[in-house]
C-alpha positions as YAML, in Angstrom:
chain: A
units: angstrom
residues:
- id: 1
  name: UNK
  ca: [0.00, 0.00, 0.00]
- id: 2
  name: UNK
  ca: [1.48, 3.04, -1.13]
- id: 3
  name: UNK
  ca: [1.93, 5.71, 1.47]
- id: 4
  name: UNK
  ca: [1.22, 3.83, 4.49]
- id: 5
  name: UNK
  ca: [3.43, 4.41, 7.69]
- id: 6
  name: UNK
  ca: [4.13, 1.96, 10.39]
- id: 7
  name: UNK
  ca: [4.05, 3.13, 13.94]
- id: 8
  name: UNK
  ca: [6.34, 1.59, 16.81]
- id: 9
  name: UNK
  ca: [3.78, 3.21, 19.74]
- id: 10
  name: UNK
  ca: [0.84, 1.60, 21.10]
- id: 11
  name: UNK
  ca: [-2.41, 4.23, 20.87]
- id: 12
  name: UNK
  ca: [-1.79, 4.24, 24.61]
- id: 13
  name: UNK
  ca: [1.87, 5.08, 24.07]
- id: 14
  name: UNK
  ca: [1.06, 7.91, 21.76]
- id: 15
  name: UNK
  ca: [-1.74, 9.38, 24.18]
- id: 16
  name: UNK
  ca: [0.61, 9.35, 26.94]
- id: 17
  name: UNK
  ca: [3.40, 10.89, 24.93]
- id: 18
  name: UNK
  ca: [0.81, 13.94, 23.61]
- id: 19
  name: UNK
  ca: [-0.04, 14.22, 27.49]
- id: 20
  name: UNK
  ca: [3.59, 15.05, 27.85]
- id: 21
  name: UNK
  ca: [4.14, 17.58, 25.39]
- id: 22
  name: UNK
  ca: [5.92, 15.43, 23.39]
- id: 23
  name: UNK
  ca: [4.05, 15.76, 20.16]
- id: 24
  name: UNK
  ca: [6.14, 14.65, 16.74]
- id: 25
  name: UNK
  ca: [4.11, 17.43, 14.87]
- id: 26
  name: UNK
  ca: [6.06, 20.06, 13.29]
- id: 27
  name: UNK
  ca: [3.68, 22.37, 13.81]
- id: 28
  name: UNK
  ca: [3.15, 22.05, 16.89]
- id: 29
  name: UNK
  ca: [7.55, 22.53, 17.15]
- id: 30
  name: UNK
  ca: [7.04, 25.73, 15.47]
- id: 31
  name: UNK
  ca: [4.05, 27.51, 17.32]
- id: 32
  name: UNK
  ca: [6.01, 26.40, 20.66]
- id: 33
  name: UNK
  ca: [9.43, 28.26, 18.85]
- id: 34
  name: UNK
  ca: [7.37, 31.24, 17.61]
- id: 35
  name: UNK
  ca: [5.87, 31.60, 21.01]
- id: 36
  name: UNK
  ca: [9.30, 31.59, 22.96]
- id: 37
  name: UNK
  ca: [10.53, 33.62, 19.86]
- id: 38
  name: UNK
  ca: [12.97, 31.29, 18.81]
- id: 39
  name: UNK
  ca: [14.17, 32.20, 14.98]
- id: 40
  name: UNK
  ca: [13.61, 29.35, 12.72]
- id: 41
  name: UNK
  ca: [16.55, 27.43, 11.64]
- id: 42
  name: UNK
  ca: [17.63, 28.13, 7.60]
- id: 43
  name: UNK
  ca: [15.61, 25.95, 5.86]
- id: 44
  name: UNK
  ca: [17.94, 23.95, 3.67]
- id: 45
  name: UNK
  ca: [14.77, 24.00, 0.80]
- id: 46
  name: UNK
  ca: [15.02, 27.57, 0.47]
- id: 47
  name: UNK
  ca: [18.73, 28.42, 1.20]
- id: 48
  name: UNK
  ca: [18.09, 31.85, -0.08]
- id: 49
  name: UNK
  ca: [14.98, 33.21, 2.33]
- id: 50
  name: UNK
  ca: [15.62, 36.37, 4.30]
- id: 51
  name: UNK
  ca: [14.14, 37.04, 7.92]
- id: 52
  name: UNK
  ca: [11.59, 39.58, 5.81]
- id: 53
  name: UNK
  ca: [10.73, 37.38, 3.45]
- id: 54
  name: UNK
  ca: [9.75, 35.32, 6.39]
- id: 55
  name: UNK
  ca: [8.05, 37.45, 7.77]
- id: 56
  name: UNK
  ca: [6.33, 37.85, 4.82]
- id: 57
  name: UNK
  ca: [5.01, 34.52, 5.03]
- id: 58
  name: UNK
  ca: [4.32, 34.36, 8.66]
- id: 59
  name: UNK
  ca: [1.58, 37.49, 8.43]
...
């Protein structure tokens, strides 16, 4: 089956893990980053965007 994923945590696992904070979600990385106004890393994709031009994008 073509994009399927396997998963290595029990539901319980996984519930317990969320009740932690411990979320694999990038978006839930980046709202936590954002909020403690951490600067996001250079993204390797698009080697050539500026802090404005993220900014741009984040309004």
């Amino acid at each position: 089956m073509t994009g399927s994923k396997t998963n290595s945590m029990t539901l319980e696992e996984m519930r317990a893990a969320r009740a932690r904070g411990e979320s694999k979600t990038e978006r839930a990385r980046l709202r936590r980053e954002q909020a403690a106004g951490i600067e996001p890393a250079p993204d390797e994709d698009s080697p050539d965007a500026t802090p404005a031009m993220r900014e741009l994008i984040r309004n």
